[in-house]
N, C-alpha and C positions, 0 to 999 in steps of 0.2 A: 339031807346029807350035805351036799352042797352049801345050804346053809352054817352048819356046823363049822364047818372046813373053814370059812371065810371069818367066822367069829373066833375060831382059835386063832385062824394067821393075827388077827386085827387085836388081843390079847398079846399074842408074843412080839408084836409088833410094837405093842405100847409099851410092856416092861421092856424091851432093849430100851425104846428110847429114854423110858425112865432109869434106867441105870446110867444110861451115858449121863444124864443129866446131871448126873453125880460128880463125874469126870470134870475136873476144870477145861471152861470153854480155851484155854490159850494151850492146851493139848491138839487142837484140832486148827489151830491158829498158827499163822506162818506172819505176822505183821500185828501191831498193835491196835488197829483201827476192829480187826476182825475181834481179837480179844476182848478189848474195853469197851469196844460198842455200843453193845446190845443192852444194856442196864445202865445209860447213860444219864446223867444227873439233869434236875429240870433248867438250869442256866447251860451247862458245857457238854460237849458231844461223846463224851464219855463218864464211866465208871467214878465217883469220888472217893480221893484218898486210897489209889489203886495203884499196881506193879504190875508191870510186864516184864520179862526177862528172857533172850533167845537168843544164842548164839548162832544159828542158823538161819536168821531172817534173809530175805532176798528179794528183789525188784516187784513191782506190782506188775510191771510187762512183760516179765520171767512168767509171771501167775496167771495175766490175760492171755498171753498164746498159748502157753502149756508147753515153754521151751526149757525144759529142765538142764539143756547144754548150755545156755545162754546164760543160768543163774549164776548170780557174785554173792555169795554168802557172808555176810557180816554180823557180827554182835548188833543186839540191841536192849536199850534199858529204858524203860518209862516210865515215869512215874507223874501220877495225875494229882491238882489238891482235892479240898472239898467242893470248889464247883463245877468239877470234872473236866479242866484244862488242864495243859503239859504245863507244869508248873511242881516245884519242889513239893510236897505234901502240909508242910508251914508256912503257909503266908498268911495268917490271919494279924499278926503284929507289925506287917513290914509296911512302912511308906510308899506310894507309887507314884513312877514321874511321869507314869503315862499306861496306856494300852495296847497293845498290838492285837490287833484284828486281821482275819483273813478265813483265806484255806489250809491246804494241807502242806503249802511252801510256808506257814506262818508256824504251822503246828511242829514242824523239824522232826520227825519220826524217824530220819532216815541218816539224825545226823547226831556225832556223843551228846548228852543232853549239855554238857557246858559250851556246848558251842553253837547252838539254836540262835539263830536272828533274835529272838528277845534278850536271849545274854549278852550276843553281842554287840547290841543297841544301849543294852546297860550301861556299860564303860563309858560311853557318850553322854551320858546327863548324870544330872547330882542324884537320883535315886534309882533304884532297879525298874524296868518296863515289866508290864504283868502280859504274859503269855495269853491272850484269848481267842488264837486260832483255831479254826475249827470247820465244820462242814454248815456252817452258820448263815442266816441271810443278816445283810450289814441292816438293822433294825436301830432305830434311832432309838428306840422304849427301849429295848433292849440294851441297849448300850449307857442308857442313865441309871438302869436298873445295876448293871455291874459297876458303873462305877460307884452307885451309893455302896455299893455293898463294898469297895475297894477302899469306901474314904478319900475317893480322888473326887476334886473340886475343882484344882488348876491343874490342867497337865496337856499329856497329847493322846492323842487319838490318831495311831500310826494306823493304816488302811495298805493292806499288801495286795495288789492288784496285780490277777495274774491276766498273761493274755488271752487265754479260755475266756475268760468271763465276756470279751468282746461279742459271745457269742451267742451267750444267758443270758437272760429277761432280766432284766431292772430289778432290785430289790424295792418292798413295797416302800413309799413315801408316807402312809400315811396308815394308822393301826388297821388292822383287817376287823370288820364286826363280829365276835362270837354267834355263833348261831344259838338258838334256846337250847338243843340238845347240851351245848356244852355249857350254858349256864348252869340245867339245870344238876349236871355231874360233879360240876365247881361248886356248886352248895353242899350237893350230898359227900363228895371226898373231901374236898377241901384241894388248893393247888400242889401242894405234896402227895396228898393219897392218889387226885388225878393222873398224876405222871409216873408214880411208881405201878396204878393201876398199867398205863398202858403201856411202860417196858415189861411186864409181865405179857401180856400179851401180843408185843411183842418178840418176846424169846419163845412165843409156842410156836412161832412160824418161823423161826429158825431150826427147825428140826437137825438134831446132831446127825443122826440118821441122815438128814439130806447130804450134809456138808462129808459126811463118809461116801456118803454117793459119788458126788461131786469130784472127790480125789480119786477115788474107784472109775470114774468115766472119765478123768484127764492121762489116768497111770493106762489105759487100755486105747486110748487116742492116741498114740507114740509114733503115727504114719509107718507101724509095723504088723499091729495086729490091725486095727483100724485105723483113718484118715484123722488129722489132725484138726477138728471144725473150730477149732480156741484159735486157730495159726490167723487169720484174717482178722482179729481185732488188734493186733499190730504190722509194721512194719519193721522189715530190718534193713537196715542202712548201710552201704559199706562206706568210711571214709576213704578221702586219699591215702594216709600213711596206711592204708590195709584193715584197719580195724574196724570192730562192729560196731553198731551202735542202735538201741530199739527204737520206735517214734509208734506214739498211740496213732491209730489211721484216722481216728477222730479228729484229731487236733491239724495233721497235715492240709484239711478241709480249709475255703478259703472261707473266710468271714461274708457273709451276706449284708447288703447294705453298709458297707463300712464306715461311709460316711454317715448317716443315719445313725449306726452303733456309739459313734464316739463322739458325739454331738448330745446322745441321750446321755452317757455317762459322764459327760461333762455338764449336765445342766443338772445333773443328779449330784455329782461330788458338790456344787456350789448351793446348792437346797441343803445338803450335809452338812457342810460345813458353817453353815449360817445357824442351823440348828443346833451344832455340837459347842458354836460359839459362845450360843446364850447357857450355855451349863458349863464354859469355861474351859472346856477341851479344846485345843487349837488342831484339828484335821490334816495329817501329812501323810500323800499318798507315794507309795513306792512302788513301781511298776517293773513286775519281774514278767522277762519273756519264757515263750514256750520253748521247751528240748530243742524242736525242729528247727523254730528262727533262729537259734544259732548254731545249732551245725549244719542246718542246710547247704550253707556256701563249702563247707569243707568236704560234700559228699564226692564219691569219685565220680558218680554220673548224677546228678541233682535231675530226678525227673518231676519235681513238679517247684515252680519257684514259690516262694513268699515273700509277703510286704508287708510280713507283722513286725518287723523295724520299723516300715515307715511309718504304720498304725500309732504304733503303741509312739513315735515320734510326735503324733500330732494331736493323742490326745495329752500327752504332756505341754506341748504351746498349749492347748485349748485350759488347762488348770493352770498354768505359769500368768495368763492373761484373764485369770477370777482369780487371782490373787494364792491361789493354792499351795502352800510349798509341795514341790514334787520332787520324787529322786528316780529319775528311769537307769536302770543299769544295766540295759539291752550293749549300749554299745561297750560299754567296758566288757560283758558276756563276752560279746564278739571278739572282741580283741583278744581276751585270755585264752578264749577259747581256740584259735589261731594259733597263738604261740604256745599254748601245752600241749594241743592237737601233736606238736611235733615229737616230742618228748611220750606220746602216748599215756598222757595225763589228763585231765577231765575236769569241770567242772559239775555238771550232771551223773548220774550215775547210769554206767550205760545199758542196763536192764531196768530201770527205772524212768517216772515221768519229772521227780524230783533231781533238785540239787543235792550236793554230798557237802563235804567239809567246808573245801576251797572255794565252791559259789558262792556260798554263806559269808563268809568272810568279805570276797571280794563283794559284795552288795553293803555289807556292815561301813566298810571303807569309800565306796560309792556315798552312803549314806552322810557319810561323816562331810566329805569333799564337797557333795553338791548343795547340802544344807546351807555351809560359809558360814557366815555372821547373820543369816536370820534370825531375828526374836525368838527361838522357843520358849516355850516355858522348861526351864530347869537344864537347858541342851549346853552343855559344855567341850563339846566334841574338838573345835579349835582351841582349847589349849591343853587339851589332853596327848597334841598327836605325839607321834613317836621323834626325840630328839635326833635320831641317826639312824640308819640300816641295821644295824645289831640288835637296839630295838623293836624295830617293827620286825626281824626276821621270829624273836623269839615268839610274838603274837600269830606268827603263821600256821597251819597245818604242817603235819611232818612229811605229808601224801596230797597226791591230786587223783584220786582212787586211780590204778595203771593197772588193775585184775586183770588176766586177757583168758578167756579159756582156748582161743586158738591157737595152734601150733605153730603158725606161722611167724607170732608174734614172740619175740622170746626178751627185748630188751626192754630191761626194768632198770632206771635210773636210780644211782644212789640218793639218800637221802639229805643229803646235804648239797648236793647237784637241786635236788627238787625245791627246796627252800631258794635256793639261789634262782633258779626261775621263778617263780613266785613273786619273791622278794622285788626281785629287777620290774617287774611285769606292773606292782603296784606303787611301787618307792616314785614311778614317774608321775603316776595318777596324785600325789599323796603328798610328798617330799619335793615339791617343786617349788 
């Protein structure tokens, strides 16, 4: 009897999930990452020649605590090519002047798609940068593989380096051995049939069924019916001017061996770089800091310090002295980050672990600045810059995201106040 019982549950258990399966995965998707994931192509970390679309997207730290009052709701639109990177759906005809590689500050999900670090690193050289951020390990094979497929021969190999990674294991230097099992799977599929074999199996352990769970056990965590056990994978911040602000508890952690960490990844970018040489890509790393190093100093009671400034300072001398071009834009963060602080203006999004419009920008311009008159291949950024202020203001954001859902906070600067801060904050960096 008992028996019986358990095989009809395990029946209607399977047809729900097979009907959901039906249901498009970005129904049950609040971010694009969740959406285009799971079917991702054998080069890029997503779905190829795919859309996302949500007016109701919001913060991944909104998602990690399970702080539904904390979320800032924004549009979002995505759209991937054929090798499952955030890139237009047609770039099989266009020229490239280069690469952008990273994480998820490379991949811009969080920001309108014309205005991603890769567009706005385009305007800076004689042809477009090709988008290939991603949740990727920096793979040297890997990255000659795309670029044959790119047609790129001479260009750059831009490396977005966040300060997380201070904290991650080395990417491999040298190819990992296949084991027989997978040779012998690579003969029998072939390297297409192998990888579409295992996003299929990997979408069976993504049970829809679970991720209904999952929102079902976050909607009943509300610290009313039950205790919130999601609240401790973040922190909430308050600044000076009053405002909130989330910080992953992860990332607040101090770096182990720091010295050690940034001595490896400096002996690693120059092994890189010597290797990307001989295929003609010239290696330029940009070093974006974490949420907390820069608002840390502007909290109203900072209980724990950081010195991922002076970190992320020192592995920039350490690539500045192996020849590396490098662009760190910790301390321009800092700075902006100061003077919009007042304004209740942002450069990170503050239910988020990402940048919003105005980081982007402000790194794009850092980019441009600190580059100068080095050699790139194709980098025309100095005589591109902006003749006067009314130029560069029209190239700005209209906003430095100023959402608040507290009540306490009630002024919202006009728009053309917010450009002129802005404006003034980078015309010094820029226009000197």
């Amino acid at each position: 009897m008992l028996g019986s019982v358990l095989s009809c549950l395990m029946l209607i258990v399977a047809a729900i999930e097979f009907t959901l399966h039906l249901v498009p995965l970005d129904l049950f998707a609040d971010r694009p990452y969740e959406a285009l994931g799971h079917f991702h192509t054998q080069d890029g970390p997503f779905e190829g020649n795919a859309e996302y679309h949500s007016a109701h997207s919001f913060g991944d730290l909104a998602a990690l605590g399970n702080l539904p009052k904390r979320r800032l709701y924004h549009g979002v639109d995505f759209t991937t090519d054929e090798f499952g990177f955030h890139n237009p759906a047609s770039t099989a005809d266009l020229r490239w002047a280069g690469i952008l590689f990273g994480d998820s500050f490379a991949i811009g999900a969080e920001v309108p798609e014309g205005k991603t670090l890769s567009v706005q690193l385009t305007t800076l050289f004689s042809r477009p940068i090709y988008n290939a951020g991603g949740y990727l390990s920096f793979d040297v094979e890997r990255v000659r593989q795309l670029s044959n497929r790119l047609n790129l021969h001479r260009g750059v190999f831009i490396y977005e380096f966040h300060e997380a990674h201070l904290k991650e294991p080395l990417p491999q230097s040298a190819p990992v051995q296949s084991s027989w099992r997978h040779r012998v799977a690579l003969q029998m599929f072939g390297p297409e049939g192998l990888n579409r074999l295992r996003e299929r199996l990997s979408s069976l352990l993504d049970l829809r069924l679970g991720l209904l769970a999952q929102k079902f056990e976050k909607t009943v965590e509300n610290d009313a019916l039950l205790p919130n056990s999601f609240a401790s994978n973040v922190v909430e911040g308050r600044l000076r001017n009053g405002d909130w602000m989330l910080f992953l508890r992860s990332r607040i952690e101090p770096v182990g061996s720091p010295e050690v960490a940034i001595g490896r990844w400096a002996d690693f970018f120059s092994w890189a770089s010597r290797e990307l040489r001989s295929d003609g890509l010239e290696l330029v790393v940009i070093i974006v800091p974490d949420e907390f190093t820069v608002y840390q100093p502007l909290l109203a009671s900072p209980r724990i310090p950081t010195h991922g400034d002076v970190l992320l300072g020192q592995l920039e001398r350490r690539l500045r002295e192996s020849g590396i071009p490098v662009v760190n834009v910790s301390p321009a963060f800092r700075a902006a980050a100061a003077e919009l602080a007042e304004h209740h203006e942002y450069i990170y999004w503050q239910d988020d672990t990402h940048w919003n419009e105005c980081g982007v920008t402000i790194a794009a311009a850092e980019f441009r600045e600190q580059i100068g008159l080095q050699p790139l291949p194709g980098f025309i950024g100095t005589e591109s810059r902006p003749a006067n202020r009314s130029e560069l203001k029209t190239a700005l954001p209209s906003n430095c995201e100023s959402e608040q859902t507290t009540p306490e906070i009630t002024t919202v600067r006009s728009e053309s106040s917010q450009r002129e801060t802005l404006s003034n904050n980078l015309e010094r960096r820029i226009l000197h």
